[in-house]
Each structure stands twice: as C-alpha cells, then as structure tokens.
N, C-alpha and C positions, 0 to 999 in steps of 0.2 A: 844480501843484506844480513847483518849480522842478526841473531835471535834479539837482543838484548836491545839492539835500533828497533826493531821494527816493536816491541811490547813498547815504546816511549813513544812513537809514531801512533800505537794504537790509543794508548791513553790523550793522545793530546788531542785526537777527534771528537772523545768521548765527553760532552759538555759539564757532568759530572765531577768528574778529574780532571780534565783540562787546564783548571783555574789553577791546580795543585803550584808549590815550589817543584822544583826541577830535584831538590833532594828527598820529597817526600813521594815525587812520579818513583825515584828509585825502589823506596821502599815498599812498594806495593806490586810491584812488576811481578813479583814469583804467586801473586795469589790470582791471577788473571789465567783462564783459561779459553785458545779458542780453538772456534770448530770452523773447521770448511762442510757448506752443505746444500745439497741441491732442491730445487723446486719443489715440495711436498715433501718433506722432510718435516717429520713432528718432533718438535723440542720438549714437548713435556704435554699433558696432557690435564683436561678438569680433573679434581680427586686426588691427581699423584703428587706425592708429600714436596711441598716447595722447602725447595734445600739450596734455592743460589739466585742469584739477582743478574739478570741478563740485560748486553748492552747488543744493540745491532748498527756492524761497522760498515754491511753491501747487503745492499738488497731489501727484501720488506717482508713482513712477518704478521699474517692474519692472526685478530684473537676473538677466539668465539667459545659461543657457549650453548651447551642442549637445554631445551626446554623440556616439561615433564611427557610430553607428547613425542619427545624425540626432533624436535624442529631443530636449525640453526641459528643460533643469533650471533650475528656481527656482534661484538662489541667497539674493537677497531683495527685498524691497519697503523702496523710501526713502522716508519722508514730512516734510513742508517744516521745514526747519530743517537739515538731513544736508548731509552732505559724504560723496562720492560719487568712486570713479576716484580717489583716491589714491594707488594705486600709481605713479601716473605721473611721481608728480614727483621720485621719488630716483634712477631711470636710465631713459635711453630705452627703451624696452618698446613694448606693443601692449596694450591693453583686452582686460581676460580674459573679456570680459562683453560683451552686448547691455545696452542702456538702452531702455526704451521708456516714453514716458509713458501712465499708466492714466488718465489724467484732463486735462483742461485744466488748464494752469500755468503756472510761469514758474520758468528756472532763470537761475543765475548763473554765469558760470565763470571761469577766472581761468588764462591761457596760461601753462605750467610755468616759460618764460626770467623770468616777472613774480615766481611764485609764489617761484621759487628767489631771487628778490632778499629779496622780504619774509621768508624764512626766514632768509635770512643777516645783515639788517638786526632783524629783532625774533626770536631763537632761541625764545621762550615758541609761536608759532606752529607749529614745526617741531614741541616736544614734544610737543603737542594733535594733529598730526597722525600722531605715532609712537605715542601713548593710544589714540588710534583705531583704527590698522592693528591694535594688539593685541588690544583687544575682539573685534575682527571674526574676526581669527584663529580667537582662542577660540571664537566662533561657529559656525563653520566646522569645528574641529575635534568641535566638539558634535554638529551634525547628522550629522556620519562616524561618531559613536558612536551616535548614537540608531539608524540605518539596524544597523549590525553589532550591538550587544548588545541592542535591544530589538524588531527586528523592523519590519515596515512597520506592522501598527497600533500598535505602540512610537511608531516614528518619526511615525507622522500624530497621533497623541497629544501628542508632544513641538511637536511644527511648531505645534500647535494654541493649545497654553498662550503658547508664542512671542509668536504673534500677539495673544493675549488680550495680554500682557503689554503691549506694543508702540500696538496699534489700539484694546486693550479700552476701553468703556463699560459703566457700571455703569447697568442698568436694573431694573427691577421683577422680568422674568423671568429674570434671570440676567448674566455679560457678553458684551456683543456687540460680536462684530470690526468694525471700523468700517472696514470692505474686502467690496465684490463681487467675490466667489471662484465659478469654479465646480469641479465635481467634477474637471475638466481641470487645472487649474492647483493644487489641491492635490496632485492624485497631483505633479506635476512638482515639486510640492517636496519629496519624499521617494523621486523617480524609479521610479513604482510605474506600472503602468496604470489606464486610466479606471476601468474595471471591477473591480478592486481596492479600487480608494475609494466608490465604487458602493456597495459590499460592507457596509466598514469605517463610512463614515456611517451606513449602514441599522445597522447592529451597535450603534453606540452613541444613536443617534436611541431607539429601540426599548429600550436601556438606562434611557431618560430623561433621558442624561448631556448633552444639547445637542439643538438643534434647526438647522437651513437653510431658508429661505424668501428664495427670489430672491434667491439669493446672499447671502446674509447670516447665518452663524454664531452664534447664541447659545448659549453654556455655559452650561446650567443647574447642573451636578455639578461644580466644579472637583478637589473632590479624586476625586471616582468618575472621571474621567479621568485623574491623576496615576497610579492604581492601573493603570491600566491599560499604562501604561510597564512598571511594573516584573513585573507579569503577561504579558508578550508576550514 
C-alpha cells in the first residue's frame, strides 16, 4: 500500500480527524508521525517536556503516575482509536503521566507547533479536543469521589464497572474485561495495596459477583457489584 493510502486510512480511524473533508485529511498527512512498538515500550515519561499529541491506532497504552512515596497510580488504560497527552497542546507544560504500551501496537502523533496549526486553521478540531479534556476531567474527578465516599472496595467496585463499560464483552458467563489485569495493577488503580485487592476480589469472587482466571475479569452480578458501591 502506498505511503500516502495508508496516512488517509490512518486519519479516518482517528475519531479526531475522521470528520475532516477529504481535502483537509490531505493537508495534514505530512505532520502525522507513526511508530511501530512493542509491549513495554515507554512513550514518554511523567516530567518529560510534552511536545506532541498522541493518537493510538493497535493496541492499549497504560497511563500512570508515582506518588511521593514512589507508589503507582493507574490513571487509565487507552485502547486504539483515543487521543492521548492533550494537555499538551494549549501551553508548554511536561506530561503528567508515564505512557507505556501493554501490548504491541502502533501509535500516531502529531508535534504541538503542527497540531496548533490545524486547530487554528480547522477550529471544529480544537472543540473535539476541549470535549475530551472534559470528559476526562470528569473522570478524574469520579475516581477522587469513588476513593473518598465509597471506600476502596467502593472504589474497586467503581474501577470495575468502568472497565466493563470501556473493555466489556458480553459472554455466556457474564461481561468480560477484555484487559489482562493483575491483582497489582488494580489495587494501583484505586491506590490501595496488593493485599487489599487480594482481600476485596476473594470478597466478591466468593459473593458470586465475578470471577479472574489469568487475568481476565468476568462480571457475572452487574448490579450485585453496583450494590456494592453504595454499601462500602
């Protein structure tokens, strides 16, 4: 496939550009940069100066963060389609976040000096990427509330549905997160210890409410786990 198909092929998946005219997909083709990259491969790290706006076309891309203690925190997991490191392109700044990929993939990205052209030449682009900064917020400001009024099995309860929502597949047994998790990586997403989650899966395993088998999550009880928010 020719170079020039396959950058129009990648913009049209990108829900960002997608919407674009077919002669403005043109004119942005040459500022698109992408990487082939495999599983644990860090795309940029907390601290280091954000200098480009990343789209992910295969694969899924952890974003976390150290706490002053050195802990992890999940912030979240992006899977292909996302727009990612946003922050970056309305003032100089630094990535609040580690990137790493969970899987072999291929990302896209697009240098802020390019990005800030096509926002100022097509403004529809800018508003899609100010929709997003909100969602995320709101996000954000969700898991601050599920930690404070619901408690850690509150919040792994919450974290839980998230992912169904997000990853879910509807199977015979229930839905399954379509993400290998293990009991490390979800305590970090609600900043709790191993042993905590440990606890907390056995807790609702044993309820009936879900199951784990080599990292893989199935909800069998959606709402027997909703209950469980607002009980913690």
């Amino acid at each position: 496939m020719e170079k020039k198909q396959l950058k129009t092929n990648i913009i049209n998946i990108i829900p960002l550009l997608s919407e674009l005219s077919d002669q403005n997909k043109d004119l942005i083709k040459n500022a698109l940069i992408e990487k082939r990259l495999s599983k644990g491969s860090i795309l940029f790290q907390e601290n280091d100066p954000a200098d480009a706006v990343w789209f992910l076309r295969e694969g899924k891309v952890r974003l976390s963060k150290s706490s002053p203690d050195g802990k992890e925190l999940v912030l979240n997991i992006r899977k292909a389609g996302d727009l990612f490191a946003e922050v970056a392109l309305f003032r100089k700044t630094v990535y609040p976040a580690t990137a790493e990929m969970m899987e072999d993939g291929e990302v896209v990205l697009i240098r802020n000096q390019e990005l800030e052209k096509i926002v100022m030449q097509y403004p529809e682009v800018g508003i899609s990427i100010i929709q997003i900064m909100g969602e995320r917020l709101h996000l954000a400001q969700s898991k601050l509330r599920d930690v404070a009024l619901y408690g850690k099995l509150g919040a792994l309860s919450a974290t839980l549905l998230r992912l169904a929502k997000e990853y879910g597949v509807e199977t015979n047994d229930g839905i399954t997160i379509d993400l290998n998790l293990t009991h490390q990586e979800l305590a970090n997403f609600i900043g709790a210890a191993r042993e905590n989650v440990n606890r907390m899966m056995s807790t609702l395993e044993k309820a009936n409410i879900l199951t784990m088998k080599k990292g893989v999550v199935c909800i069998k009880d959606t709402e027997g786990l909703k209950g469980y928010i607002s009980l913690s």
